[in-house]
C-alpha positions in Angstrom: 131.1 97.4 91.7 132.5 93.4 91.5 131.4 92.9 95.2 127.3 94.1 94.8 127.3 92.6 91.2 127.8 89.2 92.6 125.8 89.3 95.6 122.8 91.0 93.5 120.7 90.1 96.7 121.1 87.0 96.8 121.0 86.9 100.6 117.1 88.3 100.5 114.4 87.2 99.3 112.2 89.2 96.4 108.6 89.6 97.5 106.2 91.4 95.5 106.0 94.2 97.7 104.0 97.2 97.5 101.0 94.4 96.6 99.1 94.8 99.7 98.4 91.0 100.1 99.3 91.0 103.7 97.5 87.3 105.6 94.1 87.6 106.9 96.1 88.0 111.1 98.0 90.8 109.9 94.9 92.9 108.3 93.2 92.6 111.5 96.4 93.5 113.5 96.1 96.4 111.4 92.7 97.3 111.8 93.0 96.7 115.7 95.6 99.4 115.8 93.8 101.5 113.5 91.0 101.4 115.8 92.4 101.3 119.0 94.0 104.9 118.8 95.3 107.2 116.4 98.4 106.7 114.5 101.5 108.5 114.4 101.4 110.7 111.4 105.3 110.8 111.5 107.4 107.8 112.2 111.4 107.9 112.1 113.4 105.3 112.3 117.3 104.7 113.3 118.5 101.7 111.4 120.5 100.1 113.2 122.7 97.0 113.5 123.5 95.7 110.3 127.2 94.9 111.0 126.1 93.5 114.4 123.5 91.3 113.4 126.4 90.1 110.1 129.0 89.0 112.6 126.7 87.1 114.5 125.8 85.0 111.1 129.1 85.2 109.9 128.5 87.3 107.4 130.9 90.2 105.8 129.2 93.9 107.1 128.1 94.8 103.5 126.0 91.2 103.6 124.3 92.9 106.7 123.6 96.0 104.9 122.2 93.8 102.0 120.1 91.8 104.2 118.6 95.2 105.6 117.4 95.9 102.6 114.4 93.1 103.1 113.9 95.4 106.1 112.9 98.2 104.5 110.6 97.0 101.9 108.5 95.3 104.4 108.4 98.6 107.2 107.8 101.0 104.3 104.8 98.5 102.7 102.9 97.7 106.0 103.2 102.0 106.7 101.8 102.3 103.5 99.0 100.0 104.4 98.2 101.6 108.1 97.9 105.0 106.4 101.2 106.3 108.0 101.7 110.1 106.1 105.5 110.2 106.7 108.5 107.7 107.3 112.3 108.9 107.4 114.7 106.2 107.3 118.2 107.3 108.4 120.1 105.6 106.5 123.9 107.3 105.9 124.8 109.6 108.4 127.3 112.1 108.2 129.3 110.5 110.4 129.3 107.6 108.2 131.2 109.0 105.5 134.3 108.0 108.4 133.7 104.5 107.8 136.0 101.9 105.6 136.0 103.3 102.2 134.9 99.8 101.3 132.1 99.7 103.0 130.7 103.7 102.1 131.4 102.7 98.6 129.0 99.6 98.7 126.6 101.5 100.2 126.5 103.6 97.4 126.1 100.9 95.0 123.7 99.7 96.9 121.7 102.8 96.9 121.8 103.0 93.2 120.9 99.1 92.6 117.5 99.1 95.1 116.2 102.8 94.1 117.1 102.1 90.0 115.0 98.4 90.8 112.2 99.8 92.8 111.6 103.6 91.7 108.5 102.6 89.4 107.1 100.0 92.3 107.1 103.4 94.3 105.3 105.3 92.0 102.9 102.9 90.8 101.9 102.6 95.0 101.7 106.5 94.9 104.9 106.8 96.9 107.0 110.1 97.1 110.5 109.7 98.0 112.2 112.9 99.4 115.6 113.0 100.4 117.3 115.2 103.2 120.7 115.4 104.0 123.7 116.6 101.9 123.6 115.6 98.8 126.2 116.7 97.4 128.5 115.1 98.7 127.3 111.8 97.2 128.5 110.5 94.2 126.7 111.8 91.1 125.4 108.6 90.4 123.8 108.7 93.6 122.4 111.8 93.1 121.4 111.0 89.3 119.3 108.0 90.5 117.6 110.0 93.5 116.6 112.7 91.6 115.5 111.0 89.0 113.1 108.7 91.1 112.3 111.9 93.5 111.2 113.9 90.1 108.5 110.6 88.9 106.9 110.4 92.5 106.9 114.2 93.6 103.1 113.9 93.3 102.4 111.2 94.8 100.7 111.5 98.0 100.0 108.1 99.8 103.1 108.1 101.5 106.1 110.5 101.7 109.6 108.0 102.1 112.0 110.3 103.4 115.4 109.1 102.8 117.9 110.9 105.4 121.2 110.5 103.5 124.8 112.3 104.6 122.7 113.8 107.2 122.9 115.4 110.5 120.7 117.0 112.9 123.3 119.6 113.8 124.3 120.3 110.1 120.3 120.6 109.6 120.3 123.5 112.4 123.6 125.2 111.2 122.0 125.3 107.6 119.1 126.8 108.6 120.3 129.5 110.7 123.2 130.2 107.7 119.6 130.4 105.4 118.2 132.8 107.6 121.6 134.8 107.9 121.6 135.3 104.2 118.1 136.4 104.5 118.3 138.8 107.3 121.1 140.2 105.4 119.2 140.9 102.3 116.2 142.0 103.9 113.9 139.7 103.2 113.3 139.0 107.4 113.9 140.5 110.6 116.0 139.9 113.4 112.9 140.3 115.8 111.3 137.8 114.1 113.1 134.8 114.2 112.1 132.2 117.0 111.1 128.7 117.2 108.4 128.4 114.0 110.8 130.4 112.0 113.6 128.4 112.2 111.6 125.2 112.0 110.4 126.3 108.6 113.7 126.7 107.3 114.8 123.2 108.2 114.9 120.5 105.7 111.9 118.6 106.9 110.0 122.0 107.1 107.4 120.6 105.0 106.3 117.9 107.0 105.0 117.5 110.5 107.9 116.5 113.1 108.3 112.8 114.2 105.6 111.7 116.2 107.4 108.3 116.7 111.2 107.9 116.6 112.6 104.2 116.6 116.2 103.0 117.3 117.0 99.3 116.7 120.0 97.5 118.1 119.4 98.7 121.8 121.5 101.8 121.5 120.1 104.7 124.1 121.0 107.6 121.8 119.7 109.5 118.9 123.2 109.7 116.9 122.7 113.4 115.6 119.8 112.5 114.2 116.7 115.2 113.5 117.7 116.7 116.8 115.1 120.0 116.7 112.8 117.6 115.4 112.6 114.9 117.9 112.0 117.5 120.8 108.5 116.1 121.8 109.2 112.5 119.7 108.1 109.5 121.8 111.3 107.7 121.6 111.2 103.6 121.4 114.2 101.3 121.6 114.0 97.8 120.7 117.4 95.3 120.8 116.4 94.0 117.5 118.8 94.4 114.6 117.8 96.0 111.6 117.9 93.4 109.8 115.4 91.1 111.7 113.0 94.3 112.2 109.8 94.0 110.4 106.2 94.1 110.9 105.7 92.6 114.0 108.2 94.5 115.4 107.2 97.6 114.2 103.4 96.7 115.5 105.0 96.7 119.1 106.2 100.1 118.8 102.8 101.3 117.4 101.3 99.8 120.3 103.7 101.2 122.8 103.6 104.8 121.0 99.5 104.3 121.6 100.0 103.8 125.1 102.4 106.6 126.2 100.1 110.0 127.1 101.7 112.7 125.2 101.5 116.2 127.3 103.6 118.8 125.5 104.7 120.1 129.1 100.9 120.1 130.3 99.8 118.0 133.3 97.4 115.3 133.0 95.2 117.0 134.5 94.9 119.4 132.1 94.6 117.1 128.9 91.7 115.7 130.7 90.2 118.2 131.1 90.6 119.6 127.4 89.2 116.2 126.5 86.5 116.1 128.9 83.0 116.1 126.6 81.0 119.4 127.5 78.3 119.5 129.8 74.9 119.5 127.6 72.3 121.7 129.8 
């Protein structure tokens, strides 16, 4: 616990965030994208780089996860303030739990020290956190903090934060089909009827629409087990940035590119012109 206690952020600055005070530029970058097309309901986001971008500033790894946190607050404010309904934020992976014990346990503290601090700013901005992802594997006072935060904003409906901690896509499958096994045996379904929408809805997302969006920083071409039935038909956007040094701006490019990609679902363009084409009046 030494370690966090005496960074206690210190390498990031403390906006108010959540205050919707953005300049007078970045409300009409807003409004111009906004306008210009419609918005990805979903957008997910690999978070990627923090060690990367540390070495480079001579900084320790944890000091990268730290300065990530600045990150976060300022994607998850400026979704809030575009109307975005759902971000997930992958943010320990199963994987992970492989690194330096050092490390996963800073994490952890870390986890605990920003959602103790900011639980009530997400509330009061009508912010639901959900978390997906084994947790229990985490330490209980992990899982004490989550939970507590998750049961004051399970109303809320302005934005749902999806945190994807100890998560997998393939452990998300192999869950679900285990669900489904228990149920089949019991009676409750048929083996006839699973398929695709069944197994969806036994998923841990299954309450929310699937990524429209799905953003990996740091340049890496791969999708590191993450939301892998999901992300079937996700428009998938890479940027070299760190995570660290990903933040508005950055995440306006991606909008923009999102907005400019035709999405087709296995039609031709033909066709979604012509489902788009206005009727003739006679």
């Amino acid at each position: 616990m030494a370690l966090i206690e005496v960074m206690d952020f210190a390498s990031t600055p403390k906006p108010d965030w959540f205050a919707g005070k953005g300049d007078a530029e970045d409300k009409e970058i807003q409004a111009e994208l906004k306008a210009t097309c419609q918005l990805p309901r979903h957008i997910a986001i690999i978070m990627d780089g923090n060690g990367r971008w540390a070495r480079l500033k001579g900084k320790t790894r944890i000091e990268g996860h730290v300065a990530g946190v600045e990150s976060v607050r300022d994607i998850v404010e400026s979704c809030t303030q575009l109307g975005i309904d759902y971000l997930t934020l992958f943010t320990f992976s199963t994987e992970n739990w492989k690194r330096p014990e050092k490390e996963v346990s800073a994490l952890m503290q870390l986890l605990v020290k920003v959602i103790g601090r900011e639980s009530r700013k997400l509330h009061d901005n009508n912010i639901c956190l959900n978390v997906i992802g084994e947790m229990d594997l985490l330490p209980e006072k992990v899982r004490t903090v989550l939970k507590k935060t998750m049961e004051l904003t399970k109303n809320n409906s302005k934005l749902v934060l999806n945190i994807a901690l100890s998560y997998s896509g393939q452990w998300d499958i192999a869950q679900a089909c285990k669900a489904i096994a228990f149920d089949v045996e019991a009676g409750r379904i048929t083996p006839e009827s699973v398929n695709e929408q069944l197994l969806a809805s036994y998923l841990s997302t299954a309450s929310m629409p699937d990524p429209d969006l799905l953003i990996r920083t740091s340049g890496e071409f791969r999708i590191s087990n993450f939301m892998l039935w999901q992300s079937a038909y996700s428009e998938i956007y890479v940027t070299n940035t760190y995570w660290p040094d990903f933040h508005r701006p950055q995440l306006y490019d991606a909008i923009r590119e999102f907005q400019s990609r035709e999405r087709r679902f296995g039609q031709t363009s033909e066709q979604l012109e012509k489902k788009h084409r206005p009727a003739n009046k006679l």
